[in-house]
PyMOL Python script that loads the backbone (N, CA, C, O; Angstrom):
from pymol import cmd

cmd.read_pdbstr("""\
ATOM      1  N   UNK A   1      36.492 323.765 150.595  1.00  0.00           N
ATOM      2  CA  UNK A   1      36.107 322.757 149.638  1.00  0.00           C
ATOM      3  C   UNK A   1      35.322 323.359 148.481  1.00  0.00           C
ATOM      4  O   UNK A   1      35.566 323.025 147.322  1.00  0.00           O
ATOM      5  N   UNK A   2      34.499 324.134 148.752  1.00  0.00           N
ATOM      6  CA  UNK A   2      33.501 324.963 147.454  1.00  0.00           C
ATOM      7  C   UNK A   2      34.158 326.117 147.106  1.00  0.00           C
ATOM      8  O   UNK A   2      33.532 327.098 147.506  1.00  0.00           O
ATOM      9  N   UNK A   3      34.967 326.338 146.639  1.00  0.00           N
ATOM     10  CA  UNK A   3      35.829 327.276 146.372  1.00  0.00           C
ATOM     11  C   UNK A   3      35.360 327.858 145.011  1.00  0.00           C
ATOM     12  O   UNK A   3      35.928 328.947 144.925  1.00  0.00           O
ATOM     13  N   UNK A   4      34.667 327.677 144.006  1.00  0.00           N
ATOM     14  CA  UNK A   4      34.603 327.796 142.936  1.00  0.00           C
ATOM     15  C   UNK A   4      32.945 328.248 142.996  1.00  0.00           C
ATOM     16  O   UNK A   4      32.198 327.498 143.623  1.00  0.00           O
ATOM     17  N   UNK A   5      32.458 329.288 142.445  1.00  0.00           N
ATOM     18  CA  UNK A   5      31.469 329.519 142.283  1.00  0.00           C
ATOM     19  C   UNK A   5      30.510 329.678 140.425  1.00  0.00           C
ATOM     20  O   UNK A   5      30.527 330.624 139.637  1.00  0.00           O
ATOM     21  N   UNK A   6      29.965 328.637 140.348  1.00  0.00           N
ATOM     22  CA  UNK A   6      29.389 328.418 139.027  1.00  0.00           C
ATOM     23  C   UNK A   6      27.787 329.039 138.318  1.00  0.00           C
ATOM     24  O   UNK A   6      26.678 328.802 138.797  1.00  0.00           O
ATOM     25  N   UNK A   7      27.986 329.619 137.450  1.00  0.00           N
ATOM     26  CA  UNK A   7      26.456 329.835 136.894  1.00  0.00           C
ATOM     27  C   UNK A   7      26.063 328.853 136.120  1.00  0.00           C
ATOM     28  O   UNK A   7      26.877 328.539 135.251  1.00  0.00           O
ATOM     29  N   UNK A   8      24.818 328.110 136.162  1.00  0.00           N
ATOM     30  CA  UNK A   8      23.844 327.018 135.604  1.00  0.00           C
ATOM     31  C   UNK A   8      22.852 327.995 134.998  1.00  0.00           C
ATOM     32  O   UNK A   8      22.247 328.845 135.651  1.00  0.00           O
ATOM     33  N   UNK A   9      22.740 327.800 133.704  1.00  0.00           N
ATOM     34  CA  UNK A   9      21.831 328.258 132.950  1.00  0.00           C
ATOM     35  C   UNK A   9      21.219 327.830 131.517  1.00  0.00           C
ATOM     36  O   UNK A   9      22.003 327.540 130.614  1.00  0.00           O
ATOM     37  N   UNK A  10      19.927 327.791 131.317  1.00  0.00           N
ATOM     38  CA  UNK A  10      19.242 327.090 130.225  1.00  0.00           C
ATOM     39  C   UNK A  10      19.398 328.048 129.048  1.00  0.00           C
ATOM     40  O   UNK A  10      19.300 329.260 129.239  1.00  0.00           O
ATOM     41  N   UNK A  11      19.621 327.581 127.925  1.00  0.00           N
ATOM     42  CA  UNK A  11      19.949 328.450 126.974  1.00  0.00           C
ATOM     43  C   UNK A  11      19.092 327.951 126.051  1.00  0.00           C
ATOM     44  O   UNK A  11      19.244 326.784 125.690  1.00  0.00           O
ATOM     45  N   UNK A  12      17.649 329.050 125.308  1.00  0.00           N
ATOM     46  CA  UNK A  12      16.814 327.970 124.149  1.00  0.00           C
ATOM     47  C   UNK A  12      17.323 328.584 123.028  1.00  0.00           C
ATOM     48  O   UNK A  12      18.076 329.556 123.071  1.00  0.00           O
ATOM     49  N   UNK A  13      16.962 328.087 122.099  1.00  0.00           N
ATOM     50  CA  UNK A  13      17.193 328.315 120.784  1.00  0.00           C
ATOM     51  C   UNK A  13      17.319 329.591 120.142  1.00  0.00           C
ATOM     52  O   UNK A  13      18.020 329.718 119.137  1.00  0.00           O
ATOM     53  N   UNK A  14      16.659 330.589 120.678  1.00  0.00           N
ATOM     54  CA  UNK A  14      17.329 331.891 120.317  1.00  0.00           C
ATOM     55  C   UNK A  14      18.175 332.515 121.174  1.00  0.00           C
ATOM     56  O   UNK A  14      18.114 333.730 121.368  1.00  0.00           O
ATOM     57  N   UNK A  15      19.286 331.503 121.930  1.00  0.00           N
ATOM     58  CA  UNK A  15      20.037 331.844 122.322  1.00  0.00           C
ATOM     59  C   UNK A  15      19.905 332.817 124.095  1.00  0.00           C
ATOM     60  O   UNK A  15      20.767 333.023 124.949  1.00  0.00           O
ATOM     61  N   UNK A  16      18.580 333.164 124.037  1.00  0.00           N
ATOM     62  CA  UNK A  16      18.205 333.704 125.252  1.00  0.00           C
ATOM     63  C   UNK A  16      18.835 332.254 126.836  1.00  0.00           C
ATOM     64  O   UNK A  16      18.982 331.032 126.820  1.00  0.00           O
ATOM     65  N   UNK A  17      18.960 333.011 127.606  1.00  0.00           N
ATOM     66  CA  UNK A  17      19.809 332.295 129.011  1.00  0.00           C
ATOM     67  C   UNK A  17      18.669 332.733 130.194  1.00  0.00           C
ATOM     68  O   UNK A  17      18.363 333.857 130.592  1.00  0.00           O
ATOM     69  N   UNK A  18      18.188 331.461 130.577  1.00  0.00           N
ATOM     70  CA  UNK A  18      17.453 331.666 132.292  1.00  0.00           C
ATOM     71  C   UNK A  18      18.477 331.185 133.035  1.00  0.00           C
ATOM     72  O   UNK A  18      19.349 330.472 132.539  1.00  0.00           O
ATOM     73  N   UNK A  19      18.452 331.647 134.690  1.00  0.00           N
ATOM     74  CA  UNK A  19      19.207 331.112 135.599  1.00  0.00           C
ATOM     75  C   UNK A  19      17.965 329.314 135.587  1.00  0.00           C
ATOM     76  O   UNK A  19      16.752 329.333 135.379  1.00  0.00           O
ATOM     77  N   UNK A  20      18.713 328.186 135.839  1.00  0.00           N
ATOM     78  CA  UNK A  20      18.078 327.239 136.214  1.00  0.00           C
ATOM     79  C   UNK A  20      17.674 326.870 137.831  1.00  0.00           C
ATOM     80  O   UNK A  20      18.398 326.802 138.824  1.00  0.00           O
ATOM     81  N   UNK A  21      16.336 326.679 137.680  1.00  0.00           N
ATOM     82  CA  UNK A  21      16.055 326.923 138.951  1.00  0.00           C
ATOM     83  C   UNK A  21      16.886 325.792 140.208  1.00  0.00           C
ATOM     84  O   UNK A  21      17.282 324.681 139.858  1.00  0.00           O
ATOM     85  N   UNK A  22      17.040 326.278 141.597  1.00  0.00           N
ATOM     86  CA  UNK A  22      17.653 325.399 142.489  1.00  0.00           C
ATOM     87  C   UNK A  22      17.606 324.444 142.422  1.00  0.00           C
ATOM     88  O   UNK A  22      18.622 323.765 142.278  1.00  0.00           O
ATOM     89  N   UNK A  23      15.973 323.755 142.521  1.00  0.00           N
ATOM     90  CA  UNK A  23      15.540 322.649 142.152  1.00  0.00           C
ATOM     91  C   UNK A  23      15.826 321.411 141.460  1.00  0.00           C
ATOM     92  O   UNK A  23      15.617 320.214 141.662  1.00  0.00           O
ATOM     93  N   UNK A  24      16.632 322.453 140.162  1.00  0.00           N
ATOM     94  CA  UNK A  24      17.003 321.515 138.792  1.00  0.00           C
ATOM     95  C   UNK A  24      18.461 320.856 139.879  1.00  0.00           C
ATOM     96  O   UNK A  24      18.613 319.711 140.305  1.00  0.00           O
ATOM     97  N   UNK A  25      19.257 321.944 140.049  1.00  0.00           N
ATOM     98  CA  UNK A  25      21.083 321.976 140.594  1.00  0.00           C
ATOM     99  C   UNK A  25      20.352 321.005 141.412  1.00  0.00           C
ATOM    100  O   UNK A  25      20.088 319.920 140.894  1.00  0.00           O
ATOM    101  N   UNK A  26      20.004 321.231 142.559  1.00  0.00           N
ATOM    102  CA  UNK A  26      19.640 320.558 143.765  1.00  0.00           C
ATOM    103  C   UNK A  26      19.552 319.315 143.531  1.00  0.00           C
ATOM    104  O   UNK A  26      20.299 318.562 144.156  1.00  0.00           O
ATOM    105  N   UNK A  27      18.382 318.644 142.328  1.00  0.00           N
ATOM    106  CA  UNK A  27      18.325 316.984 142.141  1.00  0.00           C
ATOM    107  C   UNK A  27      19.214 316.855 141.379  1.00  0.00           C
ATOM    108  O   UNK A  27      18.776 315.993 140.618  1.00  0.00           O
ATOM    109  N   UNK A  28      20.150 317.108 141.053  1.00  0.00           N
ATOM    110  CA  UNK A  28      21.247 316.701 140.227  1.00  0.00           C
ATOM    111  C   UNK A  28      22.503 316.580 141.674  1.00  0.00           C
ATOM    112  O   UNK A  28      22.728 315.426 142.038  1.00  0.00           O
ATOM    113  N   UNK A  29      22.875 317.139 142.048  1.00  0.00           N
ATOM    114  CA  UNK A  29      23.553 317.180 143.300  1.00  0.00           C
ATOM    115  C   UNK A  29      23.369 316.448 144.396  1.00  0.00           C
ATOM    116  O   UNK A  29      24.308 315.904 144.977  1.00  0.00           O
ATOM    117  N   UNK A  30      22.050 316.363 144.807  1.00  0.00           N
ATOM    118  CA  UNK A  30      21.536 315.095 145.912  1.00  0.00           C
ATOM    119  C   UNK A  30      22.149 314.082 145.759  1.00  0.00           C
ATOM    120  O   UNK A  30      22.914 313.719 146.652  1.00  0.00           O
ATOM    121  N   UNK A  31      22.039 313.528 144.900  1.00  0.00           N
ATOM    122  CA  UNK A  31      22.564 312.160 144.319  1.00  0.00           C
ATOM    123  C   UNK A  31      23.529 312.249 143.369  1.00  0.00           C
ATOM    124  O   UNK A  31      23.982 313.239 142.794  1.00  0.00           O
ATOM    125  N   UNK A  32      23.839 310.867 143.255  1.00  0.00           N
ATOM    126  CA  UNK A  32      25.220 311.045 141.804  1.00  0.00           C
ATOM    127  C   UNK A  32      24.594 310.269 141.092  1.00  0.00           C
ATOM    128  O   UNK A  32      24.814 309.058 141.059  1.00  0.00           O
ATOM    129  N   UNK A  33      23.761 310.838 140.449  1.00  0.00           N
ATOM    130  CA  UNK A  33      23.095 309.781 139.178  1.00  0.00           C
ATOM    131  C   UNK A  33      24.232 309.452 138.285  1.00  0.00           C
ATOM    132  O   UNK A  33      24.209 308.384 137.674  1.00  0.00           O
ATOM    133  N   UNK A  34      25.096 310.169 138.171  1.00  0.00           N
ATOM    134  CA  UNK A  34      26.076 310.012 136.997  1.00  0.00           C
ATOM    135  C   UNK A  34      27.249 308.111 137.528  1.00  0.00           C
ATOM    136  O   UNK A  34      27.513 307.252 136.687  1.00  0.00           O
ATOM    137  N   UNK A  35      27.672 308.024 139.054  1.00  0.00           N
ATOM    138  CA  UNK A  35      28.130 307.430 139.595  1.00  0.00           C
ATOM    139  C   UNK A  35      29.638 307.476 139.460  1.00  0.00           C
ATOM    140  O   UNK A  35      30.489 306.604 139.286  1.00  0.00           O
ATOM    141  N   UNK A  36      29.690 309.234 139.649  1.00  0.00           N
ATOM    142  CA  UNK A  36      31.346 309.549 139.508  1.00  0.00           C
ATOM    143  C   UNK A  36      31.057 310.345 140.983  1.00  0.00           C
ATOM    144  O   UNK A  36      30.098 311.055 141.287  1.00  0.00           O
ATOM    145  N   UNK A  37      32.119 310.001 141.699  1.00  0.00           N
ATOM    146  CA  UNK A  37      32.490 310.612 142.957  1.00  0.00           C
ATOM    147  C   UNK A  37      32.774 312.190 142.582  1.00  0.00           C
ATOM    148  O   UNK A  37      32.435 313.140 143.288  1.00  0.00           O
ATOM    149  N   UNK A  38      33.379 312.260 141.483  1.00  0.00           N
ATOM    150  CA  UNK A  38      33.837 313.501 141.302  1.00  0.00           C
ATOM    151  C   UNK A  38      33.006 314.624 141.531  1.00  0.00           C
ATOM    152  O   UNK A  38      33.472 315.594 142.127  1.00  0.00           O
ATOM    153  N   UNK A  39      31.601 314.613 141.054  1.00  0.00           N
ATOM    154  CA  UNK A  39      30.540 315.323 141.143  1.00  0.00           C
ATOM    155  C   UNK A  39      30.294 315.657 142.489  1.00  0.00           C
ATOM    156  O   UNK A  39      29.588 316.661 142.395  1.00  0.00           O
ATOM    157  N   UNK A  40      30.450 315.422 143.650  1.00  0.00           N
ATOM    158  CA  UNK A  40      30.042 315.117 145.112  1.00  0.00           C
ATOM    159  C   UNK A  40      30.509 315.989 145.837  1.00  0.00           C
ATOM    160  O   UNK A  40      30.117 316.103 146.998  1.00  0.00           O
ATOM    161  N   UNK A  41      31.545 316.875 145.255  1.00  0.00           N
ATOM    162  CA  UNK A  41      31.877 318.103 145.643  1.00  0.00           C
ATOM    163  C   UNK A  41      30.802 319.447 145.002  1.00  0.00           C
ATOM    164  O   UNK A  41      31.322 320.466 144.549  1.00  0.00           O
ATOM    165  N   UNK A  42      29.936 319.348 145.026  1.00  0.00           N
ATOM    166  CA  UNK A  42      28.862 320.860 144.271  1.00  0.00           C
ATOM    167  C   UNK A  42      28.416 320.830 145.540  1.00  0.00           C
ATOM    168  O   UNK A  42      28.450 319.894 146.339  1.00  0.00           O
ATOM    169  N   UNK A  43      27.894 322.180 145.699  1.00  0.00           N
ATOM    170  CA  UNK A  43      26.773 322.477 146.570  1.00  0.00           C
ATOM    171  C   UNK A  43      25.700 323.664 145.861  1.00  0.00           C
ATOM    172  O   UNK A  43      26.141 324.809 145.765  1.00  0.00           O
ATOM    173  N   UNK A  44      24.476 323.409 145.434  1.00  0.00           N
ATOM    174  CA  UNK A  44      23.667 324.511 145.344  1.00  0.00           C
ATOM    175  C   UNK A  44      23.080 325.214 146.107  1.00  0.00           C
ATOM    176  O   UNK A  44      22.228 324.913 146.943  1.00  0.00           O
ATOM    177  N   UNK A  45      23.676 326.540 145.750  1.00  0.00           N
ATOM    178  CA  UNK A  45      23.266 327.771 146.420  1.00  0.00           C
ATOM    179  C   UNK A  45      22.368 328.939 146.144  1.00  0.00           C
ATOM    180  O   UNK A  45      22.063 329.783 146.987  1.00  0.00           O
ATOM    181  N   UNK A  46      22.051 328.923 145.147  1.00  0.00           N
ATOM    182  CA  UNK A  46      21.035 329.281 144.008  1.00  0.00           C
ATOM    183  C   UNK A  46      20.428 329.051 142.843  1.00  0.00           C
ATOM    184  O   UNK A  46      20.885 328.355 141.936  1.00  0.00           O
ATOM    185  N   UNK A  47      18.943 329.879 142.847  1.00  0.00           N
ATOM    186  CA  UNK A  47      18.628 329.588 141.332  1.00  0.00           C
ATOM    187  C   UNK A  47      20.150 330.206 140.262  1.00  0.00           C
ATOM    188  O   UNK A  47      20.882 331.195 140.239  1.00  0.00           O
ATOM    189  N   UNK A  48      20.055 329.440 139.809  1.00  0.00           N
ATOM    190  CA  UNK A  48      21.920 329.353 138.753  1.00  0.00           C
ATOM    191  C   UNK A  48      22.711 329.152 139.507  1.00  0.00           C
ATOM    192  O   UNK A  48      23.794 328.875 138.992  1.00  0.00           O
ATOM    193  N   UNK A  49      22.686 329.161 140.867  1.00  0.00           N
ATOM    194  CA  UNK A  49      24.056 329.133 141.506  1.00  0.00           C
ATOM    195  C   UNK A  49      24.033 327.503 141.778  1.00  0.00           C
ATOM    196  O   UNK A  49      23.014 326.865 142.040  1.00  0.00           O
ATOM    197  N   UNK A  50      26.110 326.658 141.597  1.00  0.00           N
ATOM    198  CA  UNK A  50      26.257 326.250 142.511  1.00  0.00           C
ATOM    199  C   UNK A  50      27.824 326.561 142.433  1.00  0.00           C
ATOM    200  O   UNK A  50      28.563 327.130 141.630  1.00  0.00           O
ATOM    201  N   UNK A  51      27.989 325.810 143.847  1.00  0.00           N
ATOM    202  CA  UNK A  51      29.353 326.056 144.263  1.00  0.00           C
ATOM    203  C   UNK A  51      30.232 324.582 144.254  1.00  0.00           C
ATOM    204  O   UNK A  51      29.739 323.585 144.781  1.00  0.00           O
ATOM    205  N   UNK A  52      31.239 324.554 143.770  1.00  0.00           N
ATOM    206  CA  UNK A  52      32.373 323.396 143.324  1.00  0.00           C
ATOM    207  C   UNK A  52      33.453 323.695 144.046  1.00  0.00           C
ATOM    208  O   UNK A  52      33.707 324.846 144.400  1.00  0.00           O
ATOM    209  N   UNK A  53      34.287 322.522 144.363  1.00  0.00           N
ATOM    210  CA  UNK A  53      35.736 322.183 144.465  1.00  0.00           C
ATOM    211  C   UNK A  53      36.469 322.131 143.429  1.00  0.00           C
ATOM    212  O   UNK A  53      35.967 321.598 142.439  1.00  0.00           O
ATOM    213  N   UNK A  54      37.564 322.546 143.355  1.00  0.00           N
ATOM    214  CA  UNK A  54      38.935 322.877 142.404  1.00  0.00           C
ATOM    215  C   UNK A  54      38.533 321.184 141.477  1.00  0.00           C
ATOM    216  O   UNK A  54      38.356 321.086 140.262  1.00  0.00           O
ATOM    217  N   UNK A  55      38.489 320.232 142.326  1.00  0.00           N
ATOM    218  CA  UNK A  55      38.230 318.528 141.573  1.00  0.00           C
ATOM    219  C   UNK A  55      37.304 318.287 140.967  1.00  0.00           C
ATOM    220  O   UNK A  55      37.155 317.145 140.532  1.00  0.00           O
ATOM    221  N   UNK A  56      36.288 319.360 140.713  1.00  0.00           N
ATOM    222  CA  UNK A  56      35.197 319.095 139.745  1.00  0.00           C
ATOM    223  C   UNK A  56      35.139 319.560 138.022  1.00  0.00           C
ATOM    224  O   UNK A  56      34.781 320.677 137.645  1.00  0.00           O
ATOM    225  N   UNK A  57      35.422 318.828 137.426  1.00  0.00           N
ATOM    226  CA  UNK A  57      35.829 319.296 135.977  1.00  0.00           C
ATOM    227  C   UNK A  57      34.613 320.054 135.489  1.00  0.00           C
ATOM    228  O   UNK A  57      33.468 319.743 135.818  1.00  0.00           O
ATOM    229  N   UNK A  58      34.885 320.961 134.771  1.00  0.00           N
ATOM    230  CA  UNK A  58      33.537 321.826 134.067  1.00  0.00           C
ATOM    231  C   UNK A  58      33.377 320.615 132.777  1.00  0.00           C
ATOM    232  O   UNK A  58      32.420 319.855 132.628  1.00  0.00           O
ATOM    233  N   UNK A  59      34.378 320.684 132.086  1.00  0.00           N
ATOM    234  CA  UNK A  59      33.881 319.788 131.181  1.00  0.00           C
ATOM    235  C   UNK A  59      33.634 318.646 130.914  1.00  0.00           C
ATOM    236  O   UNK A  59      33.882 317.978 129.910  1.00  0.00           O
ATOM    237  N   UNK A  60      33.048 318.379 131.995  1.00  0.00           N
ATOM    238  CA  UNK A  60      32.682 316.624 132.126  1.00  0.00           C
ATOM    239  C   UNK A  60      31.461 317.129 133.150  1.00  0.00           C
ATOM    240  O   UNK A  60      30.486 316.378 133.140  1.00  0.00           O
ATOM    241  N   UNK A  61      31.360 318.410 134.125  1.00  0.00           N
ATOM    242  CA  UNK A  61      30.224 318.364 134.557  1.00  0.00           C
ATOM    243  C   UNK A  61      28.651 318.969 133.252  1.00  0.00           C
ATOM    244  O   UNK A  61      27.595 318.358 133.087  1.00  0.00           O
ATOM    245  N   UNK A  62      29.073 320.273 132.577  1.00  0.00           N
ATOM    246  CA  UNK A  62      28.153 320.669 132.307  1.00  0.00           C
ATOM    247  C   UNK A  62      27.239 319.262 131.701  1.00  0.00           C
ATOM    248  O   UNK A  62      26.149 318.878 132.124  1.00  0.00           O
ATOM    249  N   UNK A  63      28.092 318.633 130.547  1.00  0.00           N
ATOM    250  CA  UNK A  63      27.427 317.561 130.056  1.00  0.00           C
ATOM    251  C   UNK A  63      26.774 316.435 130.890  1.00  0.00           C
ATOM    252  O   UNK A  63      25.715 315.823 130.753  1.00  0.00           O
ATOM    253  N   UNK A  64      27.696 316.378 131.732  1.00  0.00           N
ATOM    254  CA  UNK A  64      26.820 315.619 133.345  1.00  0.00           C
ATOM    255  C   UNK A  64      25.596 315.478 133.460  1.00  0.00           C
ATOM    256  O   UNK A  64      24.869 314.486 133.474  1.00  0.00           O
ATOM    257  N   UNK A  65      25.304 317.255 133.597  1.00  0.00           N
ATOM    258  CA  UNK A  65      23.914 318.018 133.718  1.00  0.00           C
ATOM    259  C   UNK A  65      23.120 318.006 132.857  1.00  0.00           C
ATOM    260  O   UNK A  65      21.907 317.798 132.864  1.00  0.00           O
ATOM    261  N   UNK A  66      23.937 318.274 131.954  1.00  0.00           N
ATOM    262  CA  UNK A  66      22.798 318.366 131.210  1.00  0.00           C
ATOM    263  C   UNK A  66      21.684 317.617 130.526  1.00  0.00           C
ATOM    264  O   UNK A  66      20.562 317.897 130.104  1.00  0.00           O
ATOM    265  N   UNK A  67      22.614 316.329 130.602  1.00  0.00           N
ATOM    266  CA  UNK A  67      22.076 314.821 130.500  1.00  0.00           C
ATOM    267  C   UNK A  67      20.865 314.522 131.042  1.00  0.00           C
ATOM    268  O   UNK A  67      19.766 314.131 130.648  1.00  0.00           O
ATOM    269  N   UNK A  68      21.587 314.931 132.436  1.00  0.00           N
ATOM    270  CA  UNK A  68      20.646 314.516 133.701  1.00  0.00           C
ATOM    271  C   UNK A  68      18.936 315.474 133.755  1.00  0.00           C
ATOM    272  O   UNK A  68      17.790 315.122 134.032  1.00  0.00           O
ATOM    273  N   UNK A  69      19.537 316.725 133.352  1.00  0.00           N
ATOM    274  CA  UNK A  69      18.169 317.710 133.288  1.00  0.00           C
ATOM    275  C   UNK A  69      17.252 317.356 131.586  1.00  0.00           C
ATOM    276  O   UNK A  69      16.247 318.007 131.303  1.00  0.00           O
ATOM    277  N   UNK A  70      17.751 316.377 130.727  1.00  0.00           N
ATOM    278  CA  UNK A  70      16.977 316.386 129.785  1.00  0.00           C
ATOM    279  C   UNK A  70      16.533 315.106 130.407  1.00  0.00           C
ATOM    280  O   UNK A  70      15.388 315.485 130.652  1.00  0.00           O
ATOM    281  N   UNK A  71      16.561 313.808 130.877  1.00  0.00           N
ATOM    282  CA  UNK A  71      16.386 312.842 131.299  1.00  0.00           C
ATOM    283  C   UNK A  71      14.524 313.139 132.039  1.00  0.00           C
ATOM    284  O   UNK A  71      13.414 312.616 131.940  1.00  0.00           O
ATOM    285  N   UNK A  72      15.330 314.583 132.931  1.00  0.00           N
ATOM    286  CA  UNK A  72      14.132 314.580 133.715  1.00  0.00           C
ATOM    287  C   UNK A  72      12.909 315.286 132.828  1.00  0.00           C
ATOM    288  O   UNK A  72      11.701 315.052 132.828  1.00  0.00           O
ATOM    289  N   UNK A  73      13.477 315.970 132.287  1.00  0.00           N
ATOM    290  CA  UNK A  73      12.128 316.564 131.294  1.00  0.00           C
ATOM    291  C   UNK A  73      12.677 317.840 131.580  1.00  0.00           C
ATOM    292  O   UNK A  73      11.954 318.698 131.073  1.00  0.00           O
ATOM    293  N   UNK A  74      13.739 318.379 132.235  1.00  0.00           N
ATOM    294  CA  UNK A  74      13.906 320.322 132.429  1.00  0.00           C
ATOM    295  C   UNK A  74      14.416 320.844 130.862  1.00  0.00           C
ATOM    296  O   UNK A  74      14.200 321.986 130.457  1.00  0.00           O
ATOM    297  N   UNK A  75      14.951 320.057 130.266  1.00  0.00           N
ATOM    298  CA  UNK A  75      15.197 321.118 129.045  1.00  0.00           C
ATOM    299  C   UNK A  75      14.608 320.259 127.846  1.00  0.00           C
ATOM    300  O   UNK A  75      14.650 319.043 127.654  1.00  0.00           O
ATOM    301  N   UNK A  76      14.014 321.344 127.062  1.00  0.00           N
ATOM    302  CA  UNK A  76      13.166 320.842 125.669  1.00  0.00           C
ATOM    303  C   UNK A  76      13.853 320.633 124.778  1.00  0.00           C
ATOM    304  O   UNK A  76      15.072 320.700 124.932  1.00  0.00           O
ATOM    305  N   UNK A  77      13.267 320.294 123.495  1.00  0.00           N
ATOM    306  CA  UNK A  77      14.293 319.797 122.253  1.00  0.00           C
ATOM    307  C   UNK A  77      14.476 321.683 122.442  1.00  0.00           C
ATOM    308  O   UNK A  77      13.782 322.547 122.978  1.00  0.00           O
ATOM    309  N   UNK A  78      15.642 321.691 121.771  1.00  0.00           N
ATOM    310  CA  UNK A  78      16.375 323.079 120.977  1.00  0.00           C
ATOM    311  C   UNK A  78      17.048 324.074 122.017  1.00  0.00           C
ATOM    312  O   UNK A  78      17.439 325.231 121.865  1.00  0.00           O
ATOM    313  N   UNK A  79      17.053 323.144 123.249  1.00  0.00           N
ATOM    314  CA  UNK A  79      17.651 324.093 124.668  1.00  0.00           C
ATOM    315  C   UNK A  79      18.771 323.491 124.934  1.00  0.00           C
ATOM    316  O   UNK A  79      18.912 322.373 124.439  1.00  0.00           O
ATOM    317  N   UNK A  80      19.798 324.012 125.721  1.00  0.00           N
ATOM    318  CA  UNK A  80      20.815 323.771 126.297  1.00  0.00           C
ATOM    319  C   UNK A  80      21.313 323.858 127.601  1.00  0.00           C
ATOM    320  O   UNK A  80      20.634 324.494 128.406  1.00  0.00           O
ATOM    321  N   UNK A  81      22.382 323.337 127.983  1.00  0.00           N
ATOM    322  CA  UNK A  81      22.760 324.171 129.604  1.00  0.00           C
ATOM    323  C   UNK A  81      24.160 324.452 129.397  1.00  0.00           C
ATOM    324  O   UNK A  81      25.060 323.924 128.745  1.00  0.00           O
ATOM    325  N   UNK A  82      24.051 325.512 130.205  1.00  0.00           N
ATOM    326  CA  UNK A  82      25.475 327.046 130.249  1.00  0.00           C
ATOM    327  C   UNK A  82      25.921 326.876 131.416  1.00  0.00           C
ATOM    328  O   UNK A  82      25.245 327.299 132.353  1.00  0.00           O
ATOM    329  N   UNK A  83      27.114 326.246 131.653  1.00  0.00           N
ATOM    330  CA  UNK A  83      27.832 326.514 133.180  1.00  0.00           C
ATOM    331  C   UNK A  83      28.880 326.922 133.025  1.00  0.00           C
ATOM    332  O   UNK A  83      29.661 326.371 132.249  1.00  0.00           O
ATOM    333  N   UNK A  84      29.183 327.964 133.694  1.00  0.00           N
ATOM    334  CA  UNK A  84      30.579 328.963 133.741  1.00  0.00           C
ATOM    335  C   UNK A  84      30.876 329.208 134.788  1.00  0.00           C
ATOM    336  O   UNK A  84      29.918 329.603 135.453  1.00  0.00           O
ATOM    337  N   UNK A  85      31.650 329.175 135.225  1.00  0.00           N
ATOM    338  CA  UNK A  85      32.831 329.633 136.598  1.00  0.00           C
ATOM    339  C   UNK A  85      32.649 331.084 136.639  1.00  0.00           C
ATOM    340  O   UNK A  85      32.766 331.639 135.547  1.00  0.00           O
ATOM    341  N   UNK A  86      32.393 331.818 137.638  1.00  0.00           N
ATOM    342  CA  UNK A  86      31.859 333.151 137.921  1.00  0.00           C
ATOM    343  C   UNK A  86      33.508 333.513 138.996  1.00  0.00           C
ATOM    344  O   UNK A  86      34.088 332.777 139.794  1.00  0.00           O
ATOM    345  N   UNK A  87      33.802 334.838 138.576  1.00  0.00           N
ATOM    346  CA  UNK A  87      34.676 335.396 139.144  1.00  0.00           C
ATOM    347  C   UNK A  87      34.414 335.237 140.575  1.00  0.00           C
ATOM    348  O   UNK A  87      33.226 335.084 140.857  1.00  0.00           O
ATOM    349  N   UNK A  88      35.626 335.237 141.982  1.00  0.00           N
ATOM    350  CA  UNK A  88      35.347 335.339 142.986  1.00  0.00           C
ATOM    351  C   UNK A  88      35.357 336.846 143.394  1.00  0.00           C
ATOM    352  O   UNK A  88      35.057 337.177 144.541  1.00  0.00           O
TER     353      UNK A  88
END
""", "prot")
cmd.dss("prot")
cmd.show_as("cartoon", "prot")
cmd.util.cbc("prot")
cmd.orient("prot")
């Protein structure tokens, strides 16, 4: 089912990239704040890491996230979030 392994990462304004901590993946994943089933396939496995099913769209998740992590207060004005599919 997690077949897909993803990097989550905050990107600020000069372009510099942190891994986002578990924490962030983790409350985003617990729940489906979004209220798409689709999401319900992640599992976080690290700071930056999580892991997806083939059924989880990147481009409908990063924005997902990223929503969800400015909502909570994790990213400031002029930051972003970076999720990319990492080679197996």
């Amino acid at each position: 089912m997690f077949v897909r392994r993803l990097r989550v990462e905050r990107v600020d304004a000069s372009g510099q990239a942190q891994k986002c901590p578990v924490a962030w993946i983790d409350n985003f994943a617990m729940r489906n704040f979004t209220n798409e089933a689709v999401f319900d396939d992640t599992l976080p496995v690290g700071d930056g890491l999580l892991e997806a099913g083939f059924r989880v769209p990147l481009e409908r998740l990063a924005p997902a996230m990223e929503d969800w992590f400015r909502r909570k207060g994790y990213l400031a004005a002029g930051e972003r979030l970076r999720v990319e599919e990492l080679p197996r």
